[in-house]
C-alpha positions in Angstrom: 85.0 126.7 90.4 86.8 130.3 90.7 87.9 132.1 93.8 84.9 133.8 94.0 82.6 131.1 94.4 84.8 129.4 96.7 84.5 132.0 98.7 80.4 132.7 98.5 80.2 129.2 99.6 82.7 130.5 102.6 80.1 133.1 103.3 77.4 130.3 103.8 79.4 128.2 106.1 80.2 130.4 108.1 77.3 130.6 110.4 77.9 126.8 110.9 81.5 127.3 112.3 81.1 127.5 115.8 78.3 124.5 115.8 81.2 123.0 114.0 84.3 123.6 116.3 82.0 122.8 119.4 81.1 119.1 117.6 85.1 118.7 116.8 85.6 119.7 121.0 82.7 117.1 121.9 84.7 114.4 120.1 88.4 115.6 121.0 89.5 116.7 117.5 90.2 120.4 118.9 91.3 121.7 122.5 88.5 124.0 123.5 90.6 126.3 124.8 92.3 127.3 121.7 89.1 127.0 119.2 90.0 131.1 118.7 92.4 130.3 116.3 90.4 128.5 113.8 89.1 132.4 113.4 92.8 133.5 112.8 93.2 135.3 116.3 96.6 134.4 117.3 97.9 132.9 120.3 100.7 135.2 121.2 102.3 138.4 120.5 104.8 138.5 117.3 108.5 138.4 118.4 111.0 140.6 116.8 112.7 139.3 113.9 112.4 137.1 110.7 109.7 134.6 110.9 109.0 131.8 108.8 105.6 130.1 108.2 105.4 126.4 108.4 102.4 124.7 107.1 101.0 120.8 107.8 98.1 119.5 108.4 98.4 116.3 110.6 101.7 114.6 112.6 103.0 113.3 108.9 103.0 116.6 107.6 104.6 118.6 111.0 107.8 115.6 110.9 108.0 116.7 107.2 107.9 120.8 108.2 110.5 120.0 111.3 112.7 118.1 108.8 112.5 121.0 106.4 113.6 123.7 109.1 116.7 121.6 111.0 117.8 121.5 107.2 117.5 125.6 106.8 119.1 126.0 110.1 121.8 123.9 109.5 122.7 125.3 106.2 122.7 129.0 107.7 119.2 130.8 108.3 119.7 133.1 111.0 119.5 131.1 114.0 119.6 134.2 116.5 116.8 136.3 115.8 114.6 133.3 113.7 112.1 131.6 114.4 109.2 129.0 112.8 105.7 129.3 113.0 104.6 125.9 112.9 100.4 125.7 111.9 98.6 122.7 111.8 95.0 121.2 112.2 95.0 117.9 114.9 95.6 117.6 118.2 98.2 114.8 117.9 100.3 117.1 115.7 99.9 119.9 118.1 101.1 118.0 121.1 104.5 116.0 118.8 104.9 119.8 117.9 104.9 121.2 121.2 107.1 118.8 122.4 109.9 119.5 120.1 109.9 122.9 120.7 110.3 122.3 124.8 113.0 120.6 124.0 114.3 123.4 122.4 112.9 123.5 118.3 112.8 127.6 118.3 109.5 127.7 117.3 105.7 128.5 117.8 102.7 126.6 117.5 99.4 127.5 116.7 96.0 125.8 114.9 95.6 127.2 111.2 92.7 129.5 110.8 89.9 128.4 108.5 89.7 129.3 105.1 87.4 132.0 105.3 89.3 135.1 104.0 88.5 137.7 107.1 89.9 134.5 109.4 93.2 134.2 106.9 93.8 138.1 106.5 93.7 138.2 110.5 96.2 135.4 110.6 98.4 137.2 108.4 98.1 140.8 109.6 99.3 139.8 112.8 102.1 137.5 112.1 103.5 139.2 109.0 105.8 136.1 108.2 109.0 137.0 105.9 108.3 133.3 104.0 105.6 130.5 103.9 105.6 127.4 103.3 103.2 124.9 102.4 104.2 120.8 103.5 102.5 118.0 101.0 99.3 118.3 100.2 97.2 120.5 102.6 96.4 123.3 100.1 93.9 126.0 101.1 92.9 128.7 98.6 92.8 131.3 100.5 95.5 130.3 102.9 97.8 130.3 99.6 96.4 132.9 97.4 96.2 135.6 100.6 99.8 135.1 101.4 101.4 135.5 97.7 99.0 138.2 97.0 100.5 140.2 100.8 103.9 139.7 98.7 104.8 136.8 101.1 107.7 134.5 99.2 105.1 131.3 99.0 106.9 128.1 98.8 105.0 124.8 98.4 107.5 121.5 99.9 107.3 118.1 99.6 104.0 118.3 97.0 101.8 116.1 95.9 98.5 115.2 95.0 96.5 112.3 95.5 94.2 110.6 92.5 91.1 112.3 94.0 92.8 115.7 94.7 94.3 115.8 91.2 90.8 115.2 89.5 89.4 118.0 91.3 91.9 120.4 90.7 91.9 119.1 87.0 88.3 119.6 87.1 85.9 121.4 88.7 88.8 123.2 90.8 91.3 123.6 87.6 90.3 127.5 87.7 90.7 127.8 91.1 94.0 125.9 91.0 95.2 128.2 88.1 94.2 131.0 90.2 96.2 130.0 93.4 99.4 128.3 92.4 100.4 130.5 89.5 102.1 133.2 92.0 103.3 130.5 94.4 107.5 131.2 94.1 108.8 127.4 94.0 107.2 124.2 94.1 109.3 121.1 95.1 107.6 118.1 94.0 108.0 114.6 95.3 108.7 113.0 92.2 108.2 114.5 88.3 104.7 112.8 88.0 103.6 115.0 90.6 105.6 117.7 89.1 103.6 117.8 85.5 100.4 117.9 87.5 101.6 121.2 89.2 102.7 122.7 85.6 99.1 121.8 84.4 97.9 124.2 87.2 99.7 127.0 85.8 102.9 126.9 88.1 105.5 128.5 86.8 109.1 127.2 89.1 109.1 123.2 90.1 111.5 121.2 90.8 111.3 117.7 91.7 113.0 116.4 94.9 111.4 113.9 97.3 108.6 113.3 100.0 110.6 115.3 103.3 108.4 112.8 105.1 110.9 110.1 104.4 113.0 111.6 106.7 112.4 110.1 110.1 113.4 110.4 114.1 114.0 107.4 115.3 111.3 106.2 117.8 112.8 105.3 121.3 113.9 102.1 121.9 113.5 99.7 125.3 116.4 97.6 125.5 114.6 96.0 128.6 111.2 95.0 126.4 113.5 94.1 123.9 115.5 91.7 125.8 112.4 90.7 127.1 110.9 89.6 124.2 113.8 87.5 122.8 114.3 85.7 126.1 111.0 84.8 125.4 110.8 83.8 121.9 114.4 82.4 121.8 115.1 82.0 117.5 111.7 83.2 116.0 112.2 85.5 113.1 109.7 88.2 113.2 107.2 90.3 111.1 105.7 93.5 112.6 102.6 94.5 111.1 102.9 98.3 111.8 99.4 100.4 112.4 97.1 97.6 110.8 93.3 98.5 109.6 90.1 96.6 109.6 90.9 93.6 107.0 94.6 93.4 107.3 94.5 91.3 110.3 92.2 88.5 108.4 95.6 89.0 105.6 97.6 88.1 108.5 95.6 84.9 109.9 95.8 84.0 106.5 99.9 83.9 106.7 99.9 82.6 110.1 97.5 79.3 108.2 100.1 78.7 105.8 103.1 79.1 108.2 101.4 76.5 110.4 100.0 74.4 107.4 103.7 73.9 106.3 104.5 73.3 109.8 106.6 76.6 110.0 106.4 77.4 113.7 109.8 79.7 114.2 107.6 83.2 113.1 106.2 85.7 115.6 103.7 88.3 113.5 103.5 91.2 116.0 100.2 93.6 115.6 100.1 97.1 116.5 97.0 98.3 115.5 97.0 101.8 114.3 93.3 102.3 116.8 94.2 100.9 120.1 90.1 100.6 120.7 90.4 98.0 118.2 92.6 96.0 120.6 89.6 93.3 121.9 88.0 92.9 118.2 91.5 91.8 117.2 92.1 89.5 120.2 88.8 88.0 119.3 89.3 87.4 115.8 92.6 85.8 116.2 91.2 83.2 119.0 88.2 82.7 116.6 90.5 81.6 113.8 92.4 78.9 116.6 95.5 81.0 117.9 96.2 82.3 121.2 97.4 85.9 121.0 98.9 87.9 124.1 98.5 91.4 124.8 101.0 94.3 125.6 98.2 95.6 127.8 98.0 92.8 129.8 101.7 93.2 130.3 102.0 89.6 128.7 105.2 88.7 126.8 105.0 86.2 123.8 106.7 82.9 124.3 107.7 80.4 121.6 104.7 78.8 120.8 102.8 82.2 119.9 102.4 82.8 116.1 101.0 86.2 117.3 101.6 89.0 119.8 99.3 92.1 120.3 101.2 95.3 121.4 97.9 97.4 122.3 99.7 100.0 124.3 101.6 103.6 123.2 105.2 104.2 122.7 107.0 101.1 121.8 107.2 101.2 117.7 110.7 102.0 118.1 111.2 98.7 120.2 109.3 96.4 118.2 110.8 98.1 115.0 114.3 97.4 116.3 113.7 93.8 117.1 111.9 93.1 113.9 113.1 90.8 110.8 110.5 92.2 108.5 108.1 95.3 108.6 105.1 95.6 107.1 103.8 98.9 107.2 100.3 98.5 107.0 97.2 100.4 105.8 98.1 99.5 102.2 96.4 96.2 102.0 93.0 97.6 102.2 91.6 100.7 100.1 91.0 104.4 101.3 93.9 104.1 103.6 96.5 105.3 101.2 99.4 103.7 103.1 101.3 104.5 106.0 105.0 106.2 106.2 107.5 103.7 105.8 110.3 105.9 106.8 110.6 105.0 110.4 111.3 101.3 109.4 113.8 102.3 106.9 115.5 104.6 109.4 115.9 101.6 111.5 117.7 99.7 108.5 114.5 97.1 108.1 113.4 95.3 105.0 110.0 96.7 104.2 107.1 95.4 102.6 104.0 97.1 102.1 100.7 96.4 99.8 99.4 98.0 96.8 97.3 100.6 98.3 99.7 103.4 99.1 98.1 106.4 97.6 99.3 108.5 100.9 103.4 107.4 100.9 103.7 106.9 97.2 107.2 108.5 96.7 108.6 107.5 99.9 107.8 103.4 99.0 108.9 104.2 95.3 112.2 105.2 96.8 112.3 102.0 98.9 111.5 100.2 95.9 114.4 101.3 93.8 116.8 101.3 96.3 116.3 97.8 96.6 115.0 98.7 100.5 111.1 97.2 100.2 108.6 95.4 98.2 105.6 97.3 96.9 102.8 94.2 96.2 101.3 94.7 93.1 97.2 95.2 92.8 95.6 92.2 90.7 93.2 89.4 91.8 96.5 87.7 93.3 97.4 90.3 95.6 96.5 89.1 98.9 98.1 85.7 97.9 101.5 87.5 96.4 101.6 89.3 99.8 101.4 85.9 101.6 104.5 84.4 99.2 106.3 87.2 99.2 106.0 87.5 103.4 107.1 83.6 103.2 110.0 83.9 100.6 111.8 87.1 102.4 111.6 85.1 106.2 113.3 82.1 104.7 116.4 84.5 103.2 117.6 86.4 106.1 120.5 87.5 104.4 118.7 89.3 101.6 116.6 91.2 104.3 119.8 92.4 105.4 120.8 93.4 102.6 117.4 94.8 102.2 117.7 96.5 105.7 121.2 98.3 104.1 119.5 99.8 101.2 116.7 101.3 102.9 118.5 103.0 105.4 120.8 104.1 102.6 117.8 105.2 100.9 117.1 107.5 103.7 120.8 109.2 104.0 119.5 109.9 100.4 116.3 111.3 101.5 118.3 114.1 103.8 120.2 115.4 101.3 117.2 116.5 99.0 116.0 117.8 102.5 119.4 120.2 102.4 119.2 120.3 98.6 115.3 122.0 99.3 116.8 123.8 102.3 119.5 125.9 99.4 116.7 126.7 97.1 114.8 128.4 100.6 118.0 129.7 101.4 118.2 131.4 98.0 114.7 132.9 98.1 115.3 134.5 101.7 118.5 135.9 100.6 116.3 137.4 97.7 113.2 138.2 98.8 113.8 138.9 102.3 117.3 140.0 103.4 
């Protein structure tokens, strides 16, 4: 595919734009009041000064881009008369973005405009940013090639490419790839696999660092819940299953059967669903299979004899992190999920285990991995089974959890400094290019 076909088929889909934004409104994937700039018109007048361009695509993405820019500020970008342009594409990272900047993040937010070029070169006429940069794996063509070609220092962070991505762009996209990273400035890769796929694409300055989303605010903690909770469940050890999918809950009856079968009742396994709406299929499922389950909803505490508890309700990861043995960060024992961010556990000094489907969080579970931090299950016809043993073997060696705990929050320390390692290359460029 070249640029100029990409952009013919553009031409065609543009008629079916606003049918489109109007189905995202119905359903709550855009705020209708702000569906203007999805056609690049901004949201607000430019300020005076330097402005730098911060690109994500969902919540993931925007903690990676906030990571990046306390890491340029703190190493000396102009904090006076600088701000960041933060651009992504879903509500929830829209609101977590807003929110940091009322709490003082000197920054703007506004939806990135489609692809189309007259939407992109609107975007960019009006906001002339002095740098952009491009977080993981969001990578429009236009978005990217419009910006080097206006002589805007292009910077893609924190890059990588899933399997499916990387056959298209080795593919049917590889002259379209060619076409749009070979100008970009720097690319910092998360690892050097990802890395030789960029220099494939014609890229010409990579360097590898790490995912930035491995670097993780801590969640707010409840010391009441908390307290709560152990009063309740006195010496259980316990495993949170942290935003669980369709098919990992039947993993975790599965454990709770052999826990009980051996007559191992000291475990809690706490569920927090990564759907709330999914709260009443799992409460069913878990009574079908003999257990009694309580619910955060129902502002029901677990006692003793509960092998599970249900926290169905918003806002309390940090909690059930902090009072957790074991995490299991979830979405990786089932495919097309890719794997969700194990940072926040390791931020929180847990031992972390996660499945073999992590597609989405590969670098950040490979650094867990060799820091000795977490346990990456292995895919074969056992896997389901290893998980199980694996679960069983860590819960009976509370001091190698610990230890476990140590080396994944060390591994995070790590993951900051390649954040300020990234910031210096930025730094250098602005000096360059900008100043």
């Amino acid at each position: 595919m070249t640029l100029f076909l990409y952009n013919f088929l553009w031409q065609v889909l543009k008629n079916f734009v606003p049918t489109y934004l109007n189905y995202r409104v119905r359903k709550g994937k855009e705020e209708e009041n702000r569906t203007h700039e999805r056609y690049g018109v901004p949201i607000r007048k430019r300020d005076n000064g330097n402005l730098i361009w911060l690109h994500g695509s969902s919540v993931g993405e925007s903690v990676a881009a906030l990571a990046l820019a306390k890491s340029m500020l703190k190493i000396g970008f102009n904090k006076k008369n600088l701000k960041f342009l933060i651009t992504t594409n879903t509500v929830t990272s829209a609101k977590f973005v807003k929110d940091k900047i009322e709490t003082g993040f000197p920054g703007i937010h506004q939806y990135h405009p489609f692809d189309h070029p007259s939407y992109v070169n609107k975007f960019l006429s009006h906001w002339k940013p002095d740098m952009a940069i491009f977080l993981e794996s969001d990578f429009w063509p236009n978005l990217i090639y419009l910006t080097t070609l206006k002589k805007i220092p292009t910077i893609l962070a924190s890059s990588q490419m899933s399997k499916k991505s990387s056959r298209f762009w080795r593919g049917i996209g590889n002259l379209l790839g060619k076409k749009i990273f070979k100008n970009v400035e720097l690319i910092l890769a998360v690892d050097p696999h990802q890395a030789e796929l960029f220099k494939k694409l014609g890229a010409k300055n990579i360097k590898s660092l790490t995912s930035l989303k491995s670097i993780a605010e801590k969640p707010p903690i409840d010391i009441n819940y908390i307290n709560q909770i152990k009063e309740k469940i006195k010496n259980k050890k316990i495993l949170l299953a942290a935003s669980t999918h369709p098919g990992e809950e039947e993993i975790l009856i599965q454990l709770a059967n052999s826990f009980r079968h051996k007559a191992i009742h000291d475990i809690l396994i706490i569920i927090v669903p990564r759907h709330i709406k999914r709260s009443q299929s799992i409460q069913n499922l878990v009574k079908n299979a003999g257990y009694d389950i309580k619910c955060r909803s129902k502002q029901e505490l677990p006692d003793k004899s509960d092998y599970f508890y249900l926290a169905d309700t918003m806002g309390e990861m940090g909690s059930l992190i902090e009072i957790s043995n074991l995490v299991f960060v979830a979405g990786s024992m089932v495919e097309k999920i890719g794997g969700h961010n194990p940072a926040e556990a390791a931020n929180f000094g847990k031992a972390v285990i996660m499945g073999p489907y992590t597609e989405k969080c590969t670098a950040q579970i490979n650094d867990l991995v060799w820091s000795g931090g977490g346990i990456k299950i292995q895919l074969n016809s056992k896997y389901k089974k290893n998980f199980v043993n694996s679960v069983h073997q860590l819960l009976n060696e509370p001091l190698r959890m610990e230890d476990m705990g140590k080396n994944a929050l060390e591994a995070s320390g790590y993951a900051q400094l390649r954040a300020d390692e990234a910031g210096e290359y930025l730094m250098s460029i602005f000096k360059n290019k900008v100043l």
